[in-house]
KOLRO-479315 format. One record per residue (C-alpha): residue number from 1; residue in three letters; x, y, z. Coordinates in Angstrom, 2 decimals. Example, Ala and Ser with C-alpha at 12.3 -4.5 7.8 and 13.67 -1.06 7.14 Angstrom:
2
<pt><k>1</k><r>ALA</r><px>12.30</px><py>-4.50</py><pz>7.80</pz></pt>
<pt><k>2</k><r>SER</r><px>13.67</px><py>-1.06</py><pz>7.14</pz></pt>
END
This chain:
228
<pt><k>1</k><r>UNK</r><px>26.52</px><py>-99.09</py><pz>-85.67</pz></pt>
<pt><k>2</k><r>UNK</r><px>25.36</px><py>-97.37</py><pz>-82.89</pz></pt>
<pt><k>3</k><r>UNK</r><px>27.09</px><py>-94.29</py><pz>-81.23</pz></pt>
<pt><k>4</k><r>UNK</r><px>26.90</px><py>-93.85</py><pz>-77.38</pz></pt>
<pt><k>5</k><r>UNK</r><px>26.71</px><py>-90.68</py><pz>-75.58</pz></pt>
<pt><k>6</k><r>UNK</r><px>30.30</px><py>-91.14</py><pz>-74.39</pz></pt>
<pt><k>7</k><r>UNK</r><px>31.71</px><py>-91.40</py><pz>-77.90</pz></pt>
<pt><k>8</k><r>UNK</r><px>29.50</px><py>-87.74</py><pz>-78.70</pz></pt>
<pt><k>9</k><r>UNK</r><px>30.80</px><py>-85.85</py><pz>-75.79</pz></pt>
<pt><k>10</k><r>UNK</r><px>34.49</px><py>-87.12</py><pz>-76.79</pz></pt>
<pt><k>11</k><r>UNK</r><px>34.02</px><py>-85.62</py><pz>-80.40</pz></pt>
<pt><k>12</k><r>UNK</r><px>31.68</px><py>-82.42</py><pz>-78.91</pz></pt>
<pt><k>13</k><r>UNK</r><px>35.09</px><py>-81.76</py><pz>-76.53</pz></pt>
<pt><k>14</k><r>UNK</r><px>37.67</px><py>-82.49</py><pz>-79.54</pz></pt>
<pt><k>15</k><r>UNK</r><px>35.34</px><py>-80.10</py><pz>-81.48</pz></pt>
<pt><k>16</k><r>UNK</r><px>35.39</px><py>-77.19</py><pz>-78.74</pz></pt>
<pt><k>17</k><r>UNK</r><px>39.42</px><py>-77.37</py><pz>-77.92</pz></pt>
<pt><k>18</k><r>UNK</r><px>40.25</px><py>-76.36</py><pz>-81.66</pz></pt>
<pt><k>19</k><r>UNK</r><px>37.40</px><py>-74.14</py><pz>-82.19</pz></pt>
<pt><k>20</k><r>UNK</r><px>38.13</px><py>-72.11</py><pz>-78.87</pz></pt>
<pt><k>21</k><r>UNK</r><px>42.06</px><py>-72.46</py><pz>-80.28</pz></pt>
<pt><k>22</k><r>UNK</r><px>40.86</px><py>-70.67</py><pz>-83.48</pz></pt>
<pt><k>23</k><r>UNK</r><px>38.84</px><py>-68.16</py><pz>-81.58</pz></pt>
<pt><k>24</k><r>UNK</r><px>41.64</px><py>-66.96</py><pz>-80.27</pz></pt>
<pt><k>25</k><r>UNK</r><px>43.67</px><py>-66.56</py><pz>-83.39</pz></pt>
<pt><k>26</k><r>UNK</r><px>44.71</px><py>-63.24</py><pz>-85.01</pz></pt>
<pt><k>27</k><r>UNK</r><px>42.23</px><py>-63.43</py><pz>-87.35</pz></pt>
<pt><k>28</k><r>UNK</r><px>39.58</px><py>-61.77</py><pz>-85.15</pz></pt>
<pt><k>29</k><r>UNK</r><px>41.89</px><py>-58.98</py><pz>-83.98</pz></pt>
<pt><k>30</k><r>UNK</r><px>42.83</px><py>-58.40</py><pz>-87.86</pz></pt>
<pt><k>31</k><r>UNK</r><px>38.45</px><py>-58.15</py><pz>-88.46</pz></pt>
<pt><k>32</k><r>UNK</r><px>38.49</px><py>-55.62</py><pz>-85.77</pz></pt>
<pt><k>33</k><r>UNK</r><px>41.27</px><py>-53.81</py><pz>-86.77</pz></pt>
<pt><k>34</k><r>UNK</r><px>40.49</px><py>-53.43</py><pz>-90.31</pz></pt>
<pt><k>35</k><r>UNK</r><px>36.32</px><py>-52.88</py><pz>-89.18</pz></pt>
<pt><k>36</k><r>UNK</r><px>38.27</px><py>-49.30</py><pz>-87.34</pz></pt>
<pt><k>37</k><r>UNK</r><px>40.05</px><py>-48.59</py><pz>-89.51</pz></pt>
<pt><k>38</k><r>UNK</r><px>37.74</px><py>-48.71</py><pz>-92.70</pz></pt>
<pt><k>39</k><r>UNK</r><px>35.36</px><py>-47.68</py><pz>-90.15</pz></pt>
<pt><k>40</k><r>UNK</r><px>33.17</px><py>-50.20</py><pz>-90.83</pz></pt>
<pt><k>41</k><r>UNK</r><px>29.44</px><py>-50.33</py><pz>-89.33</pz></pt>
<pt><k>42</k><r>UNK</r><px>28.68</px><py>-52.95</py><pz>-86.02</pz></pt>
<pt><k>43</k><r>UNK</r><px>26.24</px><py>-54.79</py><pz>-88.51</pz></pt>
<pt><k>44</k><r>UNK</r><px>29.74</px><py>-55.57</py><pz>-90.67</pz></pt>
<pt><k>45</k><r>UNK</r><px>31.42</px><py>-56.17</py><pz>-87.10</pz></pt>
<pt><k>46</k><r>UNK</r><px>28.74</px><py>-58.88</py><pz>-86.27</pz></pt>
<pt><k>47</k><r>UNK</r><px>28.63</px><py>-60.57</py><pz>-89.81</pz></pt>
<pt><k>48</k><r>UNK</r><px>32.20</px><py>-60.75</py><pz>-90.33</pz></pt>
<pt><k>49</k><r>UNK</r><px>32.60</px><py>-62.25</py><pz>-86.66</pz></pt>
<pt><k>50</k><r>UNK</r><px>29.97</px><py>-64.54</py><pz>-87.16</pz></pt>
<pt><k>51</k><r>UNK</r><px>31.34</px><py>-65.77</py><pz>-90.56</pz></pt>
<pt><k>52</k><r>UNK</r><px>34.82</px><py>-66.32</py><pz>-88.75</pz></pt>
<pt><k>53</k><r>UNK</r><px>33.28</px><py>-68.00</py><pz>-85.89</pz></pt>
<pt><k>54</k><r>UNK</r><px>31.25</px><py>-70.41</py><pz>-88.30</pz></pt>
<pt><k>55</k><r>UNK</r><px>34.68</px><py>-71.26</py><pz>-90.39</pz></pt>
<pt><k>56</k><r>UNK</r><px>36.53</px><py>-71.41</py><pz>-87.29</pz></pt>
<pt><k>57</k><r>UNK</r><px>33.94</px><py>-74.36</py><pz>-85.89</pz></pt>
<pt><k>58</k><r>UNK</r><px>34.09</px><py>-75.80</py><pz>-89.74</pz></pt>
<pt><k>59</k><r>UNK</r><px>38.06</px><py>-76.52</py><pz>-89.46</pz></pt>
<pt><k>60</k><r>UNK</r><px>37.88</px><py>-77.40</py><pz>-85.85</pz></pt>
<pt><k>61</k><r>UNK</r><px>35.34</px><py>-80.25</py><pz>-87.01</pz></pt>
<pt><k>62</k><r>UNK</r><px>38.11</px><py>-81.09</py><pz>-89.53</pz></pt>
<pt><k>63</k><r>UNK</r><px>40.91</px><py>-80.72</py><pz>-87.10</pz></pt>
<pt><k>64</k><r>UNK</r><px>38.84</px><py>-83.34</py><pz>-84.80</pz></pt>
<pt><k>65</k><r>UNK</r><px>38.42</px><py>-86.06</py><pz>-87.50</pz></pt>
<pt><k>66</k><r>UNK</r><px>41.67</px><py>-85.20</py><pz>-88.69</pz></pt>
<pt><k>67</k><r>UNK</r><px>43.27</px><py>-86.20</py><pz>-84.51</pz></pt>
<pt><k>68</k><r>UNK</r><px>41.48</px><py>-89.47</py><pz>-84.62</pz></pt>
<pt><k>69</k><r>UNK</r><px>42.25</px><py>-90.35</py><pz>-87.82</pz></pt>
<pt><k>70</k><r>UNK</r><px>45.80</px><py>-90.09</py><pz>-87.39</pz></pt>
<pt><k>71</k><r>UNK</r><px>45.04</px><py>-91.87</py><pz>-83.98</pz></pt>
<pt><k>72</k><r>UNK</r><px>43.43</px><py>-94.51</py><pz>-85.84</pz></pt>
<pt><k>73</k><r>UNK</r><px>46.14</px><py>-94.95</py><pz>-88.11</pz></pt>
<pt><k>74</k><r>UNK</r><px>48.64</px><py>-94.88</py><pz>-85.56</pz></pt>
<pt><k>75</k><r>UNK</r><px>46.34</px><py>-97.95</py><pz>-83.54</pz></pt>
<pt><k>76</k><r>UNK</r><px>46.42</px><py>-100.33</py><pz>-86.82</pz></pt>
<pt><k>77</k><r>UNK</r><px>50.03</px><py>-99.49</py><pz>-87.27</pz></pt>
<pt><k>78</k><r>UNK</r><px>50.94</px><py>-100.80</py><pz>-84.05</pz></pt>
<pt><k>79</k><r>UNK</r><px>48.20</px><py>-103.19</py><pz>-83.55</pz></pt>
<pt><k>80</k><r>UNK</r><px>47.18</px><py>-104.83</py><pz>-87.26</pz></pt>
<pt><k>81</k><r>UNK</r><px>50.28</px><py>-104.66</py><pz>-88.94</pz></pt>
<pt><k>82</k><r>UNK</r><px>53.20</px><py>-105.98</py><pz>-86.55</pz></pt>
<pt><k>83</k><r>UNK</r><px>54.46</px><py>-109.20</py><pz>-85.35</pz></pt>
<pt><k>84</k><r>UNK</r><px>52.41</px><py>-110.18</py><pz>-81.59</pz></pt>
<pt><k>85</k><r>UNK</r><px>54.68</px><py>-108.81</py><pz>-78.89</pz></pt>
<pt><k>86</k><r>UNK</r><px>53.14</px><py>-110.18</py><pz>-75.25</pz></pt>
<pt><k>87</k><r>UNK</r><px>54.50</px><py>-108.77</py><pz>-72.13</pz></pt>
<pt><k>88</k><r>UNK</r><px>54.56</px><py>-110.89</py><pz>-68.29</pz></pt>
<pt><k>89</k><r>UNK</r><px>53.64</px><py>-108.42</py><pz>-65.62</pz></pt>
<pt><k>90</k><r>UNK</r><px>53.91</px><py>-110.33</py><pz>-61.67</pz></pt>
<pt><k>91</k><r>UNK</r><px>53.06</px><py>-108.53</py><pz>-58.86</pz></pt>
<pt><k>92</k><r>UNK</r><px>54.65</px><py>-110.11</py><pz>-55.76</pz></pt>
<pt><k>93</k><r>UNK</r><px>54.88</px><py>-109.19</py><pz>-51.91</pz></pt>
<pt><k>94</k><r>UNK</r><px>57.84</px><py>-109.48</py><pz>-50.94</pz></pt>
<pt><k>95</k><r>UNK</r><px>58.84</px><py>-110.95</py><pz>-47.23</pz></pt>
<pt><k>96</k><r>UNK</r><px>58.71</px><py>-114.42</py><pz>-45.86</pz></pt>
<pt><k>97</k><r>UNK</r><px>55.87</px><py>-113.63</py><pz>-43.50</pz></pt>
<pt><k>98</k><r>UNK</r><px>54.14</px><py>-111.70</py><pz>-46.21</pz></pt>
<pt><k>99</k><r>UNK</r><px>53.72</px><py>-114.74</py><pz>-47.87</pz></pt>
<pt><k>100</k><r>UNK</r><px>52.98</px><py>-117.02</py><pz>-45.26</pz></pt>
<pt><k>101</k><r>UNK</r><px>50.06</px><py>-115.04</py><pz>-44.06</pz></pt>
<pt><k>102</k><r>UNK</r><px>48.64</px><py>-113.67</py><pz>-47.29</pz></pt>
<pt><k>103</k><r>UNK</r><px>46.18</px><py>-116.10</py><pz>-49.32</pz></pt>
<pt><k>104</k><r>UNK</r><px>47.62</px><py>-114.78</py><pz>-52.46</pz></pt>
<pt><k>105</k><r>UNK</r><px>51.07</px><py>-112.83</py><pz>-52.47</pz></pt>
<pt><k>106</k><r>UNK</r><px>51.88</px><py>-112.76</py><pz>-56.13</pz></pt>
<pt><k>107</k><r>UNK</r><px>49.38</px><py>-112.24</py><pz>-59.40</pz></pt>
<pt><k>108</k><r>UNK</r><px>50.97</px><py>-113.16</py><pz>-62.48</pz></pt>
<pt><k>109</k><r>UNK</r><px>49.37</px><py>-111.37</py><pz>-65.29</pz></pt>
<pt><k>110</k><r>UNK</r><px>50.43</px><py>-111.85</py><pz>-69.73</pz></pt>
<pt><k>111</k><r>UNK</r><px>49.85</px><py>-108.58</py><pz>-71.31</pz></pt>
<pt><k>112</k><r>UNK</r><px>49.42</px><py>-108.12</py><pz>-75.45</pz></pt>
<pt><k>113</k><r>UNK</r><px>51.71</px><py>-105.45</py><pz>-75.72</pz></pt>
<pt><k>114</k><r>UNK</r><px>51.41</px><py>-104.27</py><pz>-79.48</pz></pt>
<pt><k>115</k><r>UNK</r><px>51.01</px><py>-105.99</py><pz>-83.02</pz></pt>
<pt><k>116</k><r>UNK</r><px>47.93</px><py>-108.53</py><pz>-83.73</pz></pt>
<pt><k>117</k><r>UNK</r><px>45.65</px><py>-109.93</py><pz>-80.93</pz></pt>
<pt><k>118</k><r>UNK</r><px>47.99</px><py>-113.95</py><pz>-80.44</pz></pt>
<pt><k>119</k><r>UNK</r><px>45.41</px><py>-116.98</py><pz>-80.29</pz></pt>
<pt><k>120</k><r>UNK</r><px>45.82</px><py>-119.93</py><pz>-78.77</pz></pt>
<pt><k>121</k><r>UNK</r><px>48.08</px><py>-119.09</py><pz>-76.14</pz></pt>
<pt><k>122</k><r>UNK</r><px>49.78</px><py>-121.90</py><pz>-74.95</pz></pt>
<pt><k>123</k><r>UNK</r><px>52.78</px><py>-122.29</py><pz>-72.12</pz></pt>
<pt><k>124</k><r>UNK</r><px>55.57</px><py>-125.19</py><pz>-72.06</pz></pt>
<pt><k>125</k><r>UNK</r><px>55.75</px><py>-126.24</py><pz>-68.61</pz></pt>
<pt><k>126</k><r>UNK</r><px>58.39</px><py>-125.30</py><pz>-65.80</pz></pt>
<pt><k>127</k><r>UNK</r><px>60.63</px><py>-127.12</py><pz>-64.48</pz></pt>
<pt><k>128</k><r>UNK</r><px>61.67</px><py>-127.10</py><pz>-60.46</pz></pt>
<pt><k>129</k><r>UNK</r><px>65.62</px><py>-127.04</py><pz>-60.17</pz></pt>
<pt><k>130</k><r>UNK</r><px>65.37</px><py>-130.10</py><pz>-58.56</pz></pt>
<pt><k>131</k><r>UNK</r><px>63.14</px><py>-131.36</py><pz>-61.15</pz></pt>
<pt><k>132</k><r>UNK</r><px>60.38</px><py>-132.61</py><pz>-58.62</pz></pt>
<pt><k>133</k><r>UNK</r><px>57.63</px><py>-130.28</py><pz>-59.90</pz></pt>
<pt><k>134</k><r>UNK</r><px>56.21</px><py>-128.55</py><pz>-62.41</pz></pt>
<pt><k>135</k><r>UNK</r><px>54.76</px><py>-125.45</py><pz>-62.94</pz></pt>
<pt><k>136</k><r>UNK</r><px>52.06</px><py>-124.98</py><pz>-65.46</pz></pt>
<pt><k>137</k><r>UNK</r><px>50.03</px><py>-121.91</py><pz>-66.98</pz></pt>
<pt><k>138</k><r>UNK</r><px>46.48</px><py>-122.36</py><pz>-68.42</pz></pt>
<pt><k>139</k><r>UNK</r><px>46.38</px><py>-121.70</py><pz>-71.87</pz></pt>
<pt><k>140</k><r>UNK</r><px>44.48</px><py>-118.76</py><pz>-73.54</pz></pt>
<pt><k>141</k><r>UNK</r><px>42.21</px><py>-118.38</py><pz>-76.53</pz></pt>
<pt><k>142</k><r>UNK</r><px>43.22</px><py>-114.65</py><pz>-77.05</pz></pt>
<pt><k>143</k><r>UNK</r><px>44.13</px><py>-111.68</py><pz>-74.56</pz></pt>
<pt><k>144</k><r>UNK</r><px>42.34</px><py>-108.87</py><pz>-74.49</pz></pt>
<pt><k>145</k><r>UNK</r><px>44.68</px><py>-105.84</py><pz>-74.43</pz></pt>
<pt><k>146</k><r>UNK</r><px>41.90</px><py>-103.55</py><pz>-72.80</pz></pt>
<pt><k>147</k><r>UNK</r><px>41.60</px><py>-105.91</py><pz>-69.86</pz></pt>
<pt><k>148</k><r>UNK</r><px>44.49</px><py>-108.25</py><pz>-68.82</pz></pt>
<pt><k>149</k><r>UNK</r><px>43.43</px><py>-110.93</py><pz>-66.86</pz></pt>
<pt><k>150</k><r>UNK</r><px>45.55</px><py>-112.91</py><pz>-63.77</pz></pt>
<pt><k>151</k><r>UNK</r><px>47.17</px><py>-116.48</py><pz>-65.20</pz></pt>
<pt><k>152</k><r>UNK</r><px>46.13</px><py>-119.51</py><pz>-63.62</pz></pt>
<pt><k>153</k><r>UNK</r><px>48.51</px><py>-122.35</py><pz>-63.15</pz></pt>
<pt><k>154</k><r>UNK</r><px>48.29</px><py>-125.39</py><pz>-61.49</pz></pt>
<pt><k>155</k><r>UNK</r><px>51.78</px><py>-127.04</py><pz>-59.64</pz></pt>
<pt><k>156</k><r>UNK</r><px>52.20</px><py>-130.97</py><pz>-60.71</pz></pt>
<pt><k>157</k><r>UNK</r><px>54.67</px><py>-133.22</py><pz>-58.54</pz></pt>
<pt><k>158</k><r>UNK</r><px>56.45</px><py>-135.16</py><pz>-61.33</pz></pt>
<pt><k>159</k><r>UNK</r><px>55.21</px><py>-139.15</py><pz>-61.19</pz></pt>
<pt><k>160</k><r>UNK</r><px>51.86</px><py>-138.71</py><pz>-60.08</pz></pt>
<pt><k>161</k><r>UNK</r><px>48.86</px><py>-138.28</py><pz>-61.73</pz></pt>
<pt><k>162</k><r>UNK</r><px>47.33</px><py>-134.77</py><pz>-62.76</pz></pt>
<pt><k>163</k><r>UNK</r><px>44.82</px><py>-133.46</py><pz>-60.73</pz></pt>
<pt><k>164</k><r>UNK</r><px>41.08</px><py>-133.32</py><pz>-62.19</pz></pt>
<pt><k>165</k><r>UNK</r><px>39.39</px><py>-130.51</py><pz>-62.44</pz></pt>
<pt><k>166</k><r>UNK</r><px>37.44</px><py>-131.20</py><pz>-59.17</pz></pt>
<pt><k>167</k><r>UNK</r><px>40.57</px><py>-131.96</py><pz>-57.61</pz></pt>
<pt><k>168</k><r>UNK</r><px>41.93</px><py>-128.91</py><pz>-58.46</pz></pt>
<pt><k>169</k><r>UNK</r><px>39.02</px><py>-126.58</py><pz>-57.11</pz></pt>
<pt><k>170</k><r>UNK</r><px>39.92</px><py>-128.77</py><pz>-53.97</pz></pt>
<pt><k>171</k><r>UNK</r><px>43.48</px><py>-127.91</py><pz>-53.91</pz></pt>
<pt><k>172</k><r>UNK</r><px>42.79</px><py>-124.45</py><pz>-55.40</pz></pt>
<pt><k>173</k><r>UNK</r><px>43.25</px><py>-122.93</py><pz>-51.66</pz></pt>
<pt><k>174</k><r>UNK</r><px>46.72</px><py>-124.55</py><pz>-51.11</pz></pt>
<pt><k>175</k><r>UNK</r><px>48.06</px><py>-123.24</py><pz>-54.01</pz></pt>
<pt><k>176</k><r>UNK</r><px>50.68</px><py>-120.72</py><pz>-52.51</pz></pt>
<pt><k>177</k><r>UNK</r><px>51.69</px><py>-123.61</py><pz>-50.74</pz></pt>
<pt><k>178</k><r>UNK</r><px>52.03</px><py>-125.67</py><pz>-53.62</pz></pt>
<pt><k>179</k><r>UNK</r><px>54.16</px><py>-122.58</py><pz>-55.23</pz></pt>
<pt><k>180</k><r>UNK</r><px>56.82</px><py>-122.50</py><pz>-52.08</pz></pt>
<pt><k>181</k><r>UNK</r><px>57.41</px><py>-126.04</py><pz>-52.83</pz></pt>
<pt><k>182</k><r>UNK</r><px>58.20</px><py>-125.37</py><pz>-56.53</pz></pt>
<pt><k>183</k><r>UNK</r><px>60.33</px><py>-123.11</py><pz>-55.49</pz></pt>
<pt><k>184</k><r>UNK</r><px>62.13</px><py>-124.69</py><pz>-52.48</pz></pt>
<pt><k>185</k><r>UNK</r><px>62.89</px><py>-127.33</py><pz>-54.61</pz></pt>
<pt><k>186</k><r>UNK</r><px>66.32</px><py>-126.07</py><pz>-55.58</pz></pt>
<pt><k>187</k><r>UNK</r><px>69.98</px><py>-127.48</py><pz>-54.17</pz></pt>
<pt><k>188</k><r>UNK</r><px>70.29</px><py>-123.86</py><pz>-51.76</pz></pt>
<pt><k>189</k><r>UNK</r><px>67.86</px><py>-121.57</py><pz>-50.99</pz></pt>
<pt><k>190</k><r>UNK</r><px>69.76</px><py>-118.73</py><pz>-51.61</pz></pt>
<pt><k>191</k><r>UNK</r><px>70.14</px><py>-115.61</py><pz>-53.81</pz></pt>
<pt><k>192</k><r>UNK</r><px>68.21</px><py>-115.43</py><pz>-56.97</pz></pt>
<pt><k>193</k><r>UNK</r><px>66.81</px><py>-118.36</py><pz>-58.80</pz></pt>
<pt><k>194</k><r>UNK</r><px>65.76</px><py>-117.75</py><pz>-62.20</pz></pt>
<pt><k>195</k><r>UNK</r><px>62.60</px><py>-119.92</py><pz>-64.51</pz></pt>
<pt><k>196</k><r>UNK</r><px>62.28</px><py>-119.38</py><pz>-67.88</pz></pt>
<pt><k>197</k><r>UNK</r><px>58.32</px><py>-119.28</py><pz>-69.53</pz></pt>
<pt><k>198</k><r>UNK</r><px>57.89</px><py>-119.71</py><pz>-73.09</pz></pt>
<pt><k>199</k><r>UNK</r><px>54.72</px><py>-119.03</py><pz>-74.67</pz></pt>
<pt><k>200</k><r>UNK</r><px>53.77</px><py>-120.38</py><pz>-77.52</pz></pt>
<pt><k>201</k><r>UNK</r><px>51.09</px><py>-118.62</py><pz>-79.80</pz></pt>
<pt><k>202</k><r>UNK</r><px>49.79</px><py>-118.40</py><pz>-83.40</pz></pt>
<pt><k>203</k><r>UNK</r><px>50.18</px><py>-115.20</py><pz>-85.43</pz></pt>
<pt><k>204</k><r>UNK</r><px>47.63</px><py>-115.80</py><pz>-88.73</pz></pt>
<pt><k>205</k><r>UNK</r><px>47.85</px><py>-119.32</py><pz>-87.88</pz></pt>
<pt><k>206</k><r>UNK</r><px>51.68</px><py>-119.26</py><pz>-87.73</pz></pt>
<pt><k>207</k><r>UNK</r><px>53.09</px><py>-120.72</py><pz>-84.35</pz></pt>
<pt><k>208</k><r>UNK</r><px>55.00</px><py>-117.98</py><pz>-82.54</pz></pt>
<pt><k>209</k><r>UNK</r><px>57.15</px><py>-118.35</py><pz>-79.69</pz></pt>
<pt><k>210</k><r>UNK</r><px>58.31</px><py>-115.82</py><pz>-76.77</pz></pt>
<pt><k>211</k><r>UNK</r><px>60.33</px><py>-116.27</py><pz>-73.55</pz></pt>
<pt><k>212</k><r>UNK</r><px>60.12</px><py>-114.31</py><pz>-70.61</pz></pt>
<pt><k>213</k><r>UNK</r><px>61.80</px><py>-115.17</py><pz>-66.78</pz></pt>
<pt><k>214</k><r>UNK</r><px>60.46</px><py>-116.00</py><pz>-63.79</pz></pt>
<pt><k>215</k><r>UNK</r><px>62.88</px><py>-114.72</py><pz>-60.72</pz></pt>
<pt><k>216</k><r>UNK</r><px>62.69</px><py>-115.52</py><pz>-57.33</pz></pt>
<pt><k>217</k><r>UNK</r><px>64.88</px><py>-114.06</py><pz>-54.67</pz></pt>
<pt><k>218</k><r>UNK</r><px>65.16</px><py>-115.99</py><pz>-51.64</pz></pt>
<pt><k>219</k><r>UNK</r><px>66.60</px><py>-112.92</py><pz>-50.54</pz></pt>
<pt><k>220</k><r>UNK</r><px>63.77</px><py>-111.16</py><pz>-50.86</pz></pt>
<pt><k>221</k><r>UNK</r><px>61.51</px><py>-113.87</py><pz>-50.48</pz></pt>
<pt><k>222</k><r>UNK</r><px>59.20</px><py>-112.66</py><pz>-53.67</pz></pt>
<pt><k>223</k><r>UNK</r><px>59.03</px><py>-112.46</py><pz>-57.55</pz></pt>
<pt><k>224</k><r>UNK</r><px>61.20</px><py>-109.60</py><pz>-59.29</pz></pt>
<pt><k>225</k><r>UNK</r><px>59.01</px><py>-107.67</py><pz>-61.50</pz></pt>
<pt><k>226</k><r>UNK</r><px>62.17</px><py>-107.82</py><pz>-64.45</pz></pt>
<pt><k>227</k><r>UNK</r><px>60.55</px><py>-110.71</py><pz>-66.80</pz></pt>
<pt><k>228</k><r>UNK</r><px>63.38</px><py>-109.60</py><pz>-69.66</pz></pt>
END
């Protein structure tokens, strides 16, 4: 396994913040006090400081390992040993002209939010109100809880055929338009209108389910960022 200079300079500055917090502990002022008082010569002064200074960078080694240890253990406690627990993060505009002249208004991103890395991430579909479309979320092998990445999803009109996958990079630029038709497909465009998104995921090959909500305020004209 190789070690980077980045992972080095991280120790080398965990190292230097408890050895310069033990250089300034009382036991250097006790050295010099008892070196007066015993009137003890600047060769005993220099050892005796040198010998502190040594121990001192000994435990601060110690006191380094010991930080990211506990770290470590903390990380597997939270991240090896619990149930999945995803999180739905949207970031909307919000604004009726907002939308209609930005390309892409809202990013919907799924977060892995503690306990083991989910697989097969998989999403049931949504249902408009009206029940003319559907809303569907590509699924996922895994997410990667250093770097959540934007969900895709593709809008279906119920009755007709699924688009291919060429037909889809077609449409790909009329997808916010696709979207406001989901979503104006309701009996009044008014208030808030609420979707609910269940993911479906396997845990050590168990299936695992979680539900989040999709709200839209038509008074707002954009996404609330509540998923509870």
């Amino acid at each position: 396994m190789s070690i980077s200079g980045m992972e080095i300079w991280l120790w080398f500055r965990a190292v230097c913040i408890h050895w310069w917090t033990l250089m300034s502990c009382a036991i250097f002022t006790a050295i010099g006090f008892w070196g007066a008082y015993a009137y003890k010569s600047n060769v005993w002064f220099v050892q005796s400081t040198s010998v502190a200074a040594a121990l001192s960078l000994f435990i601060g080694c110690y006191l380094a390992w010991r930080e990211k240890h506990r770290m470590l253990i903390a990380f597997e406690m939270k991240f090896l040993h619990e149930r999945p627990i995803l999180g739905i993060e949207i970031n909307s505009f919000y604004g009726e002209r907002v939308w209609i002249e930005h390309n892409n208004p809202t990013t919907i991103f799924i977060k892995h939010l503690s306990g083991r890395i989910p697989t097969s991430i998989q999403f049931e579909p949504i249902y408009s109100k009206a029940g003319r479309f559907n809303l569907q979320f590509a699924p996922l092998p895994h997410i990667d809880p250093q770097n959540p990445k934007p969900m895709i999803f593709e809008i279906n009109e119920m009755g007709q055929p699924k688009l291919s996958a060429r037909d889809r990079e077609i449409t790909h630029a009329y997808e916010k338009d696709m979207l406001l038709l989901f979503l104006a497909d309701c009996p009044e465009r008014s208030g808030e209108i609420e979707y609910s998104l269940i993911a479906i995921f396997l845990d050590r090959g168990e299936p695992q389910k979680q539900q989040f909500k999709l709200r839209w305020d038509w008074n707002k004209y954009g996404f609330s960022r509540d998923t509870t």
